[in-house]
N, C-alpha and C positions, 0 to 999 in steps of 0.2 A: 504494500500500500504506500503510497505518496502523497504524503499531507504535513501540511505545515503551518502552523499558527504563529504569529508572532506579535510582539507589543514593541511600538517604538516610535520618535521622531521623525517627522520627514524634517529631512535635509534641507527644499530647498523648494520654492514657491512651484508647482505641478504645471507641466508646461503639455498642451495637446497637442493632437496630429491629425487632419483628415488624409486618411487613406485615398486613392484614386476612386476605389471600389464604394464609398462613402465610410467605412470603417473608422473605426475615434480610436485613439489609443493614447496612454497618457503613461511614461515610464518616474516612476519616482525610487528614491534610495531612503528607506528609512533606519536610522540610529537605533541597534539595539543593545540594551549595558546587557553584559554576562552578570550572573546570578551569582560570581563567586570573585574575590581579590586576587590580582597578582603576587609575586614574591617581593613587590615594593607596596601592598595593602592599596592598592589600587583596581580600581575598576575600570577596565576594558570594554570596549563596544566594536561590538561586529556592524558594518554599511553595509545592508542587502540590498539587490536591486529589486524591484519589483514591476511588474508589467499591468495594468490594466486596460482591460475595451469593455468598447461602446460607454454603455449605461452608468457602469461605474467610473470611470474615466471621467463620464463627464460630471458627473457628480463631484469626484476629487478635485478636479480643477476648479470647481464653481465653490467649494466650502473650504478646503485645506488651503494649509500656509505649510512656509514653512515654520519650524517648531511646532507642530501640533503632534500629536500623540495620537495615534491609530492603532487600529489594530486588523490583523490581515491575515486570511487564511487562503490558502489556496496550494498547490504543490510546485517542486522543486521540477524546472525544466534544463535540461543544457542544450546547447546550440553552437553550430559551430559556420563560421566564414572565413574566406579568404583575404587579406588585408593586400595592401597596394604591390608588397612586397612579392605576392604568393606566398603568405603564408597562410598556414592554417590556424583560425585562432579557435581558443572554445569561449563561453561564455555560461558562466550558470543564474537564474535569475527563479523570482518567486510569480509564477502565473496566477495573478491573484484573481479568484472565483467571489470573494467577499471582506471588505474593508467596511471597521467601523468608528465610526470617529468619536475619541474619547473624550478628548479635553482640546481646546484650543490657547493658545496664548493670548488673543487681542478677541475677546467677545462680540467687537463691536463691527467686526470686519465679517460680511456675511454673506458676499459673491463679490466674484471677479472684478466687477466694476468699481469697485472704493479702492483697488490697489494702487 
């Protein structure tokens, strides 16, 4: 099974895409701490990338910021392209099926338009 829930920050104000096909897609990287201290009593955070469409997508774009706090489930995809070089690269990223939005930072900011 491939499933993956996660709690964290987005990074970075959600930015969308129309596809040719009319497709919405909106990639965001959310901030998640580890549950546990380093050997310096510090806490770590892993940047996952995350992928959303359509509906959801466009939902994140229209309510999220960045700093907000979500939460996102969906499964673990890898994909792979070739860069300018001919190289092969891979990429792992979270295909998110459902985000929920926890907390925001600035209350008063409540679509796209006041940005």
């Amino acid at each position: 099974m491939n499933s993956v829930t996660l709690v964290g920050r987005i990074t970075a104000d959600p930015e969308i895409k129309e596809l040719n096909d009319g497709t919405k897609r909106t990639n965001i990287t959310i901030a998640v701490q580890r549950n546990y201290k380093n050997a310096s009593g510090e806490y770590e955070t892993d940047f996952i990338k995350c992928v959303l469409w359509n509906g959801t997508a466009e939902a994140t774009f229209n309510y999220c910021h960045k700093g907000d706090i979500v939460g996102i489930k969906g499964r673990l995809q890898t994909r792979n392209y070739e860069n300018e070089n001919k190289e092969k690269k891979y990429v792992q990223e979270v295909l998110t099926e459902k985000i929920t939005f926890i907390s925001s930072i600035d209350k008063t900011k409540n679509n796209r338009e006041e940005r």
